[in-house]
N, C-alpha and C positions, 0 to 999 in steps of 0.2 A: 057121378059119385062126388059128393062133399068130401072137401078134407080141409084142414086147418080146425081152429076154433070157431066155437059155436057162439052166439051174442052174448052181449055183458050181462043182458037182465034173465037170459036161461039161464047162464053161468052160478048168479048172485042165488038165482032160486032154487037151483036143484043141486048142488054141487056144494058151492065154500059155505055158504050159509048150515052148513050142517057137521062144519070141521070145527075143530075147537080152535078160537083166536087165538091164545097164548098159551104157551105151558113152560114151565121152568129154563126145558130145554128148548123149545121152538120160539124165538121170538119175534118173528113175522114170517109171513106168507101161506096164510089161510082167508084174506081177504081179496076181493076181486082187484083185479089192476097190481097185483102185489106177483112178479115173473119171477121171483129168488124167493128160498126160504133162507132166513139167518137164524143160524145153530150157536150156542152160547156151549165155545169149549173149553176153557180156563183164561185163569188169572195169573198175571204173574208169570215169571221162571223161575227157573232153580235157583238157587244161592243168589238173590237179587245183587246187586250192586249200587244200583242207584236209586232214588227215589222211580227215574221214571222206567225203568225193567221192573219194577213193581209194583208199576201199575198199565203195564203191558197186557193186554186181553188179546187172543185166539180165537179167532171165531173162525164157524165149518160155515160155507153158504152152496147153497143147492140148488143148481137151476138144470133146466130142461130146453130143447128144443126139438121141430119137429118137421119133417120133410117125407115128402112120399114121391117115387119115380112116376106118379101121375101129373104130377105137377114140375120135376126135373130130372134130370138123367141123373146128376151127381148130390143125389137124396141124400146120401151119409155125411158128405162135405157142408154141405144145407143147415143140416140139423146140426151140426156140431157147431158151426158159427152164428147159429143165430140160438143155443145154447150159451154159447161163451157173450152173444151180445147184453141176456138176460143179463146174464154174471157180472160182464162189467158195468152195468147200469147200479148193481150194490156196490163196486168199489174195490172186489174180490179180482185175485189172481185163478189162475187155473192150477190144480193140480193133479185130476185124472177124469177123464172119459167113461162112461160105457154107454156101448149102444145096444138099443133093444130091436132086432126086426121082426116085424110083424110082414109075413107072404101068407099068400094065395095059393092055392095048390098047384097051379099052372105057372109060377111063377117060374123062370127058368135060372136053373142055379149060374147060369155064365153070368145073369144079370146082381145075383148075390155078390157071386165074386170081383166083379167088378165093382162092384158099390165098395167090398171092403179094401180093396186095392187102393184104389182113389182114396178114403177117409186113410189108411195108414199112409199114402204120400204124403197128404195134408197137414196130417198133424206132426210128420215128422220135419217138415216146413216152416212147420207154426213154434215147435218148442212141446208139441204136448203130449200129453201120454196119455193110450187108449188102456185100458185095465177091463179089458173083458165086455161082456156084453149078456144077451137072451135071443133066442131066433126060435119063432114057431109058425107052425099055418094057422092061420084065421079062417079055412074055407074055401070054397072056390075063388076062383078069379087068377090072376096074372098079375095083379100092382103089389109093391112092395114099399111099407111104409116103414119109415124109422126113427126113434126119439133119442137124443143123445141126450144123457144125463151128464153137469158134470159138477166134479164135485170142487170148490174153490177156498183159500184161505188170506183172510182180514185179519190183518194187527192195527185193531185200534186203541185208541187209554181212553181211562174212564174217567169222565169227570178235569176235563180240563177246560180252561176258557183262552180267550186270543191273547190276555197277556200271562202265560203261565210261563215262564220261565224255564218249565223243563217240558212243552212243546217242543218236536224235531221241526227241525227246516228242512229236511229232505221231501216231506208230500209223500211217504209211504206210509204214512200211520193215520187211521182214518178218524175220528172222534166217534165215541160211544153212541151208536145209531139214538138210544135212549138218552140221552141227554143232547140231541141236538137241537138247533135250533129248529122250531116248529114253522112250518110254511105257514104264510098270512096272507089277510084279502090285500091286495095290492101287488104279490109277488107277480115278476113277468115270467111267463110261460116261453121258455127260446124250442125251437125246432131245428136239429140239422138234418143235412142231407135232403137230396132232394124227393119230396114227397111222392109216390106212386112208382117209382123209377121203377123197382123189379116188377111189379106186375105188371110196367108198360114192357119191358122185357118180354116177358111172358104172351102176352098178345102178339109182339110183334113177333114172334117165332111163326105162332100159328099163322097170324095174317099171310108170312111170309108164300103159305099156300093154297092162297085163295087168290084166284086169276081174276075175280070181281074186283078187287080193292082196288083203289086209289091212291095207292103209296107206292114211291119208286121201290124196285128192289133195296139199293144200295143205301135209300132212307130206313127201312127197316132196318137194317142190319146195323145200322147207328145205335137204333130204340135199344136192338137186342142187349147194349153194353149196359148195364144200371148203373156202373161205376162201383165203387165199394162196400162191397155188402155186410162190412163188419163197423160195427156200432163203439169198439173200444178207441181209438183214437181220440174219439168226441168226448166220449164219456170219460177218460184222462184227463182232457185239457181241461173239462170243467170241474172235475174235481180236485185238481191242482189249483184252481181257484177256490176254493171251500166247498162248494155247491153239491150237498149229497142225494137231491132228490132228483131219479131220473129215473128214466120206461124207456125203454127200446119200443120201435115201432115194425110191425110187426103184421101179421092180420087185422083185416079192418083197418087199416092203414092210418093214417095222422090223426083223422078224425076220433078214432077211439080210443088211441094213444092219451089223446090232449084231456078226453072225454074221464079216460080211467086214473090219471095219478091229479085230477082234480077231484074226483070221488070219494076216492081213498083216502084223503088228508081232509076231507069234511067241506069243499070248497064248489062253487060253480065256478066258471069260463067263460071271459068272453073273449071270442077269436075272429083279429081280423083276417080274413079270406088272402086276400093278397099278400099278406106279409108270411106266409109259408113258402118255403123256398118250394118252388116244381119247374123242370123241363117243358119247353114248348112243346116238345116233340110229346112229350106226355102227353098234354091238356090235347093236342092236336089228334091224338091216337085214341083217346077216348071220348071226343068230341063226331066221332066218327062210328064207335060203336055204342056210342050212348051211355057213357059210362061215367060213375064222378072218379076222379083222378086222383082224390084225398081220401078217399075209402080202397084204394088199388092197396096192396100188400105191399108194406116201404119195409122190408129187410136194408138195413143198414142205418137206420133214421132211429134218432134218439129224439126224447121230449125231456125236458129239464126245467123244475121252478126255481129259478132265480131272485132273490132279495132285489129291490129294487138300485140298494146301494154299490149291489156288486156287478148290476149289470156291461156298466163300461169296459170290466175286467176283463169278464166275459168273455163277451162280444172281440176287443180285442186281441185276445188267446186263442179264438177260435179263428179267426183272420189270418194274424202268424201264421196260424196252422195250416192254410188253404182250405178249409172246410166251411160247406156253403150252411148259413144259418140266418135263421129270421127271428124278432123279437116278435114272436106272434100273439098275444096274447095276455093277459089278467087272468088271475085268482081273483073271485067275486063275493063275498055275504051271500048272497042269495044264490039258491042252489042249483038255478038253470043252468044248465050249459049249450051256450050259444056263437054261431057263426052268425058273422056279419060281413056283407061284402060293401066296401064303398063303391066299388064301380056298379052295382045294380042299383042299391040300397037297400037291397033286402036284410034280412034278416030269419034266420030257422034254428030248431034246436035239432042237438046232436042226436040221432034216431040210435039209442040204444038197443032195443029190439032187433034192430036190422045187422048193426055192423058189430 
């Protein structure tokens, strides 16, 4: 059985391309590589006070995530964080949950109730609130899939520049997505988190029971950690830096991460191979079942276009942080998007079709 997302160019053909790009109210996310939609919900507050509470904007933004117990045991937990990783790649807070599950007719309710057990520890953990949800059978079978919607809210102003005077210093107000500055060819492409890490996870569960393989026990059981699977840390610190354009990585892993918010902003890529942060133990684990390592599902990996002037910021804020990141990459004119390895010398384009 398939699960996650389906390629960028079925996606582009049979799906968004047939939703309407803009409308009063929706102001993005009806095009591919676009994980949040932002919702335009007022202006202003009540009785203003100052110029800049009156030009204070609310926005609603809406993202999705999605996990099925064929792929992990703690599928509710899954989908709600790589939900909230979409969310903070716009910039958005959380402020409520649902989840929708989809079972199998054999699906056995202890595995229900445990799914929902675990998502209310979590969120109660995390700061968040669940607000209900959907549960139906799909049919036969035993797996049970589920997508966590949530719902998040942006204060940003409209229409302000870097010397505006009634600019905050505090980094909680985001600048008017539509008036920002537009990504250009030259911007660097940064990557954090280490690429493939959860789906080398993922393998090394299973290898764990196969008496053929060639990996210690206790080496796997390394692999099994991915480290961090949540995307907002990263995507804080560089937004604290100005920098509002970012994609959590996700299915199809870095490669069509890098591949989709170069797309979507009208741009090619060129990517050097090495400069993506990955785990040895990765490349080693998939080197073994034939696997590329930058196409493995990176939950917790962000892709972000950085101006070139701000990359030192950057890169240093991410550091501070302890969060591992590479300056992997260009915004191009020309609309290829391509990997380049120096240590081979090759050079291929990003297989949209496939990943």
């Amino acid at each position: 059985m398939r699960y996650g997302t389906v390629s960028g160019l079925w996606l582009d053909r049979s799906v968004t391309r047939h939703l309407h790009k803009k409308t009063d109210r929706i102001l993005s996310g009806n095009t591919p590589g676009e994980d949040f939609a932002l919702l335009r919900e007022f202006h202003g507050v009540d009785a203003p006070q100052t110029a800049l509470e009156n030009r204070l904007c609310h926005k609603l933004v809406l993202a999705d995530g999605f996990a099925s117990t064929e792929e992990v045991k703690q599928a509710a937990v899954l989908a709600m964080i790589r939900a909230d990783n979409n969310l903070a790649a716009s910039g958005a807070s959380p402020l409520a949950f649902r989840l929708s599950l989809v079972m199998g007719t054999d699906c056995p309710e202890s595995v229900v109730r445990r799914e929902m057990q675990e998502a209310v520890r979590f969120a109660e953990r995390s700061g968040w609130e669940i607000a209900g949800g959907n549960t139906v059978f799909s049919g036969p079978g035993d797996q049970l899939s589920i997508t966590a919607t949530v719902v998040g809210e942006m204060l940003s102003l409209s229409g302000f520049s870097d010397s505006d005077s009634t600019q905050p210093e505090n980094g909680k107000l985001k600048q008017d997505r539509e008036s920002e500055n537009k990504c250009k060819a030259g911007d660097v492409v940064i990557v954090t988190g280490h690429a493939g890490a959860f789906g080398a996870s993922l393998l090394a569960e299973t290898l764990q029971a196969d008496p053929n393989q060639p990996f210690a026990q206790n080496y796997l059981v390394k692999i099994t950690n991915p480290g961090c699977l949540s995307a907002r840390p990263a995507a804080e610190v560089i937004h604290a830096c100005g920098v509002n354009e970012m994609k959590d990585v996700s299915f199809g892993g870095v490669y069509r991460a890098i591949s989709e918010i170069a797309a979507r902003n009208g741009f090619g890529v060129t990517v050097l191979n090495e400069a993506i942060p990955i785990r040895q133990d990765t490349i080693e684990i998939c080197e073994y079942l034939k696997l590329n390592p930058y196409e493995l599902c990176g939950t917790g990996g962000l892709v972000a276009v950085c101006p070139e002037e701000k990359l030192d910021e950057v890169a240093d804020a991410l550091r501070k942080a302890g969060i591992p990141y590479g300056a992997a990459g260009v915004l191009t004119e020309e609309k290829a998007r391509k990997i380049y390895s120096q240590k081979s010398g090759r050079e291929r384009f990003i297989d949209d079709y496939r990943i």
